[in-house]
C-alpha positions in Angstrom: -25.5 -5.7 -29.6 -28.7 -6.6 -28.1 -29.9 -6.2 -24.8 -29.4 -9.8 -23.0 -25.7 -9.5 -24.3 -25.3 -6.4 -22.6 -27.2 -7.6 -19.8 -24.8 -10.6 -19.4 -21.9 -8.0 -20.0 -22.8 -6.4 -16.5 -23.2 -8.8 -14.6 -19.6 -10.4 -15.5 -18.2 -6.9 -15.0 -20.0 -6.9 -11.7 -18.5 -10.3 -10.5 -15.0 -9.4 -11.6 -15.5 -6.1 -9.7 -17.0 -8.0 -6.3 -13.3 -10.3 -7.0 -11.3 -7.3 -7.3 -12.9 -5.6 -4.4 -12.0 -8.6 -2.4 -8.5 -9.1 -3.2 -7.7 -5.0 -2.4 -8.5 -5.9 1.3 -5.3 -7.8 1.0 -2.8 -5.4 -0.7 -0.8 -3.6 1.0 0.9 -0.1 0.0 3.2 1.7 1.6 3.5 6.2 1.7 6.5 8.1 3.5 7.4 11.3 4.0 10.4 12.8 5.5 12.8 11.0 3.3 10.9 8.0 4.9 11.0 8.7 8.6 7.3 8.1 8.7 5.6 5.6 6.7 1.9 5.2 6.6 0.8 1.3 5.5 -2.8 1.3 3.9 -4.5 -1.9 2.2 -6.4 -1.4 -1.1 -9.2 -0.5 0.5 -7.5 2.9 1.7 -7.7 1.5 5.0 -5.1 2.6 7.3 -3.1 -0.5 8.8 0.3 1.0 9.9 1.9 4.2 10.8 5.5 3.4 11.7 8.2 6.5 12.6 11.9 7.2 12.8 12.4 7.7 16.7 14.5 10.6 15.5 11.6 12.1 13.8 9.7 12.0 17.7 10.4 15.7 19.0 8.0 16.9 21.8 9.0 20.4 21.2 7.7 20.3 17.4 4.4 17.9 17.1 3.2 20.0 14.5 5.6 19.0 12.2 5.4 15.2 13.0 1.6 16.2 12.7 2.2 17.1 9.6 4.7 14.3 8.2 2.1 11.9 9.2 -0.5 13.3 6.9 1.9 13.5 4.5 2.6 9.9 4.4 -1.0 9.4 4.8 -2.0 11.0 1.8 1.2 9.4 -0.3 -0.2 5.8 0.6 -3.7 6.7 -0.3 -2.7 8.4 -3.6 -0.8 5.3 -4.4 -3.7 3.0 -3.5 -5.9 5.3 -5.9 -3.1 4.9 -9.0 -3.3 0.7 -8.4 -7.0 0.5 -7.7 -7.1 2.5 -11.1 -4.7 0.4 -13.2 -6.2 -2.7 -12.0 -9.5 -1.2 -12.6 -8.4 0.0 -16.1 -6.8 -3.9 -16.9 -10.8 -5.2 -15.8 -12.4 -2.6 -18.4 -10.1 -4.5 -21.2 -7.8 -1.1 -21.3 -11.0 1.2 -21.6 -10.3 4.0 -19.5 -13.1 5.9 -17.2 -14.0 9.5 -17.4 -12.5 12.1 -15.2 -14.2 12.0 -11.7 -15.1 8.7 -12.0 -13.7 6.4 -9.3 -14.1 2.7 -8.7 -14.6 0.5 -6.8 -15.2 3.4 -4.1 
């Protein structure tokens, strides 16, 4: 392959990355915890949009655990933002996948 191939190679991965960065602002994806008294709502971006809970869940006498659910959900949205930003990357790359540790778009 020579060099203004693989030059032209980049810059079409680059635009379809700049598309797919755009279109994560849009998803949304949904984490719970406590059998789904708290849900956390993130976009693609791993931007937090939403924290929604149970009324039942609400107990002034225990915030730590409410504290705690919260995160919870948190980090269920964001690891399910991670697993689609990964397959959609993955689709982008034509099924080539990326080595451990690397991450993209972020």
């Amino acid at each position: 392959m020579n060099i203004g191939a693989m030059m032209k190679q980049v810059q079409e991965m680059q635009g379809k990355m700049a598309a797919m960065q755009e279109q994560l602002g849009s998803i949304e994806v949904t984490g719970q915890s406590g059998g789904g008294m708290v849900v956390a709502t993130m976009n693609g971006k791993g931007e937090l949009k939403k924290i929604k809970l149970d009324p039942k869940i609400v107990d002034p006498a225990d915030l730590e655990m409410l504290e705690d659910l919260i995160v919870a959900a948190c980090a269920d949205a964001k690891a399910k933002v991670e697993a689609h930003v990964a397959g959609e990357t993955e689709k982008m790359m034509g099924g080539i996948k990326l080595p451990p540790g690397v991450k993209l778009p972020f």
